[in-house]
C-alpha positions in Angstrom: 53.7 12.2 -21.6 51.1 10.6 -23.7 50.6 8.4 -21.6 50.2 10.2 -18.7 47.5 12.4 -20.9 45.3 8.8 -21.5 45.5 7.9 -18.4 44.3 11.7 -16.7 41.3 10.9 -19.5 40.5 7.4 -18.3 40.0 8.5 -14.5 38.0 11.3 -15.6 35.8 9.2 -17.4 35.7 6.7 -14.8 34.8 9.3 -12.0 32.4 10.9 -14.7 30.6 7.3 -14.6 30.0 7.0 -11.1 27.8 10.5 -10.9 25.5 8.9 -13.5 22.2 7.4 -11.9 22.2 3.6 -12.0 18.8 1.6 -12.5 18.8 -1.4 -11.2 18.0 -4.5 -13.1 14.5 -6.6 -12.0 15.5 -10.0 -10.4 12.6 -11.7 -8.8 13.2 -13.2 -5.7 12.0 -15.5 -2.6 12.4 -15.0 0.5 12.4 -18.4 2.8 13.9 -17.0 5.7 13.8 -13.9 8.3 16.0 -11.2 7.9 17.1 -8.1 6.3 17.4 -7.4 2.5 17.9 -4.3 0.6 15.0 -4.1 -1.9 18.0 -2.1 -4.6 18.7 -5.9 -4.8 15.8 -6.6 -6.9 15.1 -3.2 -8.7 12.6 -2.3 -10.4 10.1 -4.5 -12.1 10.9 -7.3 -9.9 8.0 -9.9 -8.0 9.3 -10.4 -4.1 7.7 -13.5 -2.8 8.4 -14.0 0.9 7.1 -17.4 2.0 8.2 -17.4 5.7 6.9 -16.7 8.8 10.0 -15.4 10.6 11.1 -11.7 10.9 11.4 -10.0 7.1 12.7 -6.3 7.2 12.8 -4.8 3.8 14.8 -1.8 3.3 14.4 0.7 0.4 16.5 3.8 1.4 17.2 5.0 -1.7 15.2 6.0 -5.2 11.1 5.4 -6.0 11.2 1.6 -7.5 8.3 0.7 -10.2 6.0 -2.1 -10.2 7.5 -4.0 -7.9 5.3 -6.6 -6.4 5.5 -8.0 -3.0 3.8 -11.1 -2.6 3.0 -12.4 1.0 2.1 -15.9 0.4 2.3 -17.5 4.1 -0.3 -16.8 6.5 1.3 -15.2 9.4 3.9 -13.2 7.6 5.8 -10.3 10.1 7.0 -7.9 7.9 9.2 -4.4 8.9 8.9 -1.6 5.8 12.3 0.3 6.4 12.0 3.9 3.8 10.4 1.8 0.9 9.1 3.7 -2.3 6.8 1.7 -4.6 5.5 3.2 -7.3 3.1 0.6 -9.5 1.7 1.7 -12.8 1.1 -1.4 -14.8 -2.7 -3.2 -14.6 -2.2 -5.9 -11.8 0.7 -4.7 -10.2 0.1 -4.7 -6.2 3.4 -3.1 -4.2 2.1 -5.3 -1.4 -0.2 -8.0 -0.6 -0.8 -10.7 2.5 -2.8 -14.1 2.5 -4.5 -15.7 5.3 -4.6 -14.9 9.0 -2.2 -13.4 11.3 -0.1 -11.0 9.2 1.9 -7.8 10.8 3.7 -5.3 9.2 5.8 -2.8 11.4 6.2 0.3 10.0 9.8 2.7 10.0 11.1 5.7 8.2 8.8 6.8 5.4 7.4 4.5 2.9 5.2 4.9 0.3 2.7 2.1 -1.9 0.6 3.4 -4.7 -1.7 0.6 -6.6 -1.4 -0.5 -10.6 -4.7 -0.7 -12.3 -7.2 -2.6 -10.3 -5.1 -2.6 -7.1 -4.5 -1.0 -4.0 -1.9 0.0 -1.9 -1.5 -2.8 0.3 -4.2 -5.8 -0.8 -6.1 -7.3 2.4 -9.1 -8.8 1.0 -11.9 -10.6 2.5 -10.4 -13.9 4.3 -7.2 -11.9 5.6 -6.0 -10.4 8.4 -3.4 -7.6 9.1 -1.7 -5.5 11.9 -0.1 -2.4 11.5 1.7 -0.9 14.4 5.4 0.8 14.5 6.5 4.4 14.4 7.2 5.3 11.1 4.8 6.8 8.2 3.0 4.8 5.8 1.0 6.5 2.4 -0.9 4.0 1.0 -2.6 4.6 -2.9 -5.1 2.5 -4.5 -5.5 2.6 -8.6 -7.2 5.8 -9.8 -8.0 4.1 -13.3 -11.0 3.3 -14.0 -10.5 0.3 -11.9 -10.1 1.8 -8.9 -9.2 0.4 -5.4 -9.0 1.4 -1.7 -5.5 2.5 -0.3 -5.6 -0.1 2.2 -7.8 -3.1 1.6 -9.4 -4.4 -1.2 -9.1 -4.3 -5.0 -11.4 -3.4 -8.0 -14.8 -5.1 -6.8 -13.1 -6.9 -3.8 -14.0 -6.0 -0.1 -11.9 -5.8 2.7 -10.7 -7.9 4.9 -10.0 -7.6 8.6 -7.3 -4.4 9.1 -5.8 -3.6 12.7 -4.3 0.1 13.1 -2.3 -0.1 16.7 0.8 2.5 15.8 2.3 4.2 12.9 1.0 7.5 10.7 -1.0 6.4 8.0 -2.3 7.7 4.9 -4.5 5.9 2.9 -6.2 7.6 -0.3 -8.4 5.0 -2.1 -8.4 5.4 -6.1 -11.7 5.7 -8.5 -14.8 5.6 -6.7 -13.2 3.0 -3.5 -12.4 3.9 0.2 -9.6 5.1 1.9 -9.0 2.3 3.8 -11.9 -0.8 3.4 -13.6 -2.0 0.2 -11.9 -1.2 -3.5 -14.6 -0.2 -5.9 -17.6 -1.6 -4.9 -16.4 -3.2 -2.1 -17.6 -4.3 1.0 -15.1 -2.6 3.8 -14.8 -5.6 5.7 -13.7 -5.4 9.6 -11.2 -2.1 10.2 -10.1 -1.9 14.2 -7.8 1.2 14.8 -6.4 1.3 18.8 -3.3 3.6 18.0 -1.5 5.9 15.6 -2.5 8.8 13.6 -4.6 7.5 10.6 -5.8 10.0 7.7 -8.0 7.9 5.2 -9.5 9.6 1.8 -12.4 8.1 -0.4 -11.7 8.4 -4.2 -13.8 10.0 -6.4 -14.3 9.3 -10.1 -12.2 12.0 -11.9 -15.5 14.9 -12.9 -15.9 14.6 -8.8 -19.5 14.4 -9.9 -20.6 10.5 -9.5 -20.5 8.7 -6.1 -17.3 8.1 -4.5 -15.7 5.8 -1.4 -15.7 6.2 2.2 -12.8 7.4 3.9 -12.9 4.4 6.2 -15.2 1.7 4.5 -16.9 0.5 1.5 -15.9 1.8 -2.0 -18.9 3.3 -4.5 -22.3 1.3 -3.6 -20.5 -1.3 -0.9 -21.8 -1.9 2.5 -19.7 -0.1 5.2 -19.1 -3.4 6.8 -17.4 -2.8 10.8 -15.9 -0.1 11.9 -14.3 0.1 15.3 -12.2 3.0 16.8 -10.6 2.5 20.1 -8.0 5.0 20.2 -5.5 7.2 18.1 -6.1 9.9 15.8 -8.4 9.9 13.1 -9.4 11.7 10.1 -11.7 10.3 7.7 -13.2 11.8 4.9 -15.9 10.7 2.0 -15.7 10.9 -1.7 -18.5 12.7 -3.3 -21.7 10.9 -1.4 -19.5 8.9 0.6 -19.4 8.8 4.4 -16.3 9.6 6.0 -16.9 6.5 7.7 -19.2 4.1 6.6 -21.2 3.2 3.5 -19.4 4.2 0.2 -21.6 6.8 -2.4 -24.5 5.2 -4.0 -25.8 3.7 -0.1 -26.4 7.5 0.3 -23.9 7.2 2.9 -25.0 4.6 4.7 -23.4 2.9 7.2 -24.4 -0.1 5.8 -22.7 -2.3 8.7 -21.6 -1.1 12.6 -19.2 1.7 13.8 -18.2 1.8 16.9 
């Protein structure tokens, strides 16, 4: 009888155990080769580095993981974003960032990137090149510290690079005083091309609302607007405080400060 009591006790705790939440340990990892993997694998706190140019599809489908870096270290990288939640907090902490030319990254489900301190939401700085196309939703956040950056493009004082929008619903809200999708804080906006999709793009403001902010699509606070080009799609752009929704960031008085098209 006794025994039959402990062991009534030990599956009850056992099945209590399994309703608890479990956090996942940070294991860094690289990825050499294409494929799929479960980002649950790494956890939280983990560095990603994927280092191949073949077909990467990262899943999240489950909870919100913290500062969790994604490092795109080969020029040419394809990557797939399957339901991945990032959310970065810690000063230097990018949820995901490309290097070099020829980079694509196919969007699916609903996934979410928010910016540490100084970065954005996905880093494509001056010298790199990205595509965006698929079907799913992307919400892109650059840092609203002090060090503020766009949602899509550049860091704290880094411009953007050269962003292609074919597919995909974006929404890209750039942090202190950088643009929704271009330059981080006092960034150049680089070269933004959008043929497709349905792209919303905010400029950040400082925090009183009352000192010049980023375009929506564009150069953060006091950047040139660099070149904007709109072929197609859906699109909703909209300044911080003295910014152009598409253009020149605050401080340029809204100035285009480059070419839209």
């Amino acid at each position: 009888m006794k025994g039959m009591r402990f062991l009534s006790m030990f599956l009850c705790a056992a099945l209590l155990l399994t309703l608890l939440p479990v956090t996942a340990l940070a294991a860094d990892g690289t990825i050499s080769a294409g494929g799929t993997y479960d980002l649950l694998t790494y956890g939280s706190g983990s560095t990603i580095t994927i280092d191949t140019t073949e077909r990467v599809t990262l899943r999240g489908d489950g909870p919100v993981l913290m500062n969790v870096k994604i490092n795109c270290v080969a020029a040419g990288v394809d990557l797939t974003l399957v339901n991945v939640s990032i959310n970065n907090t810690t000063p230097n902490a990018c949820p995901l960032s490309f290097t070099g030319p020829g980079n694509t990254l196919t969007l699916a489900g609903s996934n979410m990137l928010r910016g540490g301190e100084y970065e954005p939401g996905v880093k494509v700085v001056d010298g790199v090149e990205l595509t965006i196309d698929g079907a799913g939703l992307l919400t892109a956040n650059g840092s609203y510290s002090d060090y503020g950056a766009a949602g899509i493009g550049g860091g704290y004082g880094k411009s953007g690079g050269s962003i292609t929008i074919n597919g995909g619903v974006i929404t890209a809200k750039g942090g202190f005083r950088s643009a929704g999708i271009g330059g981080g804080h006092s960034g150049t906006g680089g070269s933004i091309t959008i043929n497709g999709g349905t792209v919303t793009a905010t400029g950040g403001n400082s925090p009183s609302n009352s000192n010049d902010g980023g375009a929506g699509i564009g150069s953060g606070h006091f950047g040139f607007g660099g070149s904007v080009t709109i072929n197609g799609g859906t699109v909703t752009a909209q300044g911080g405080y003295n910014g152009a929704g598409i253009g020149g960031g605050g401080g340029r008085s809204g100035d285009i400060g480059g070419s839209v098209t």
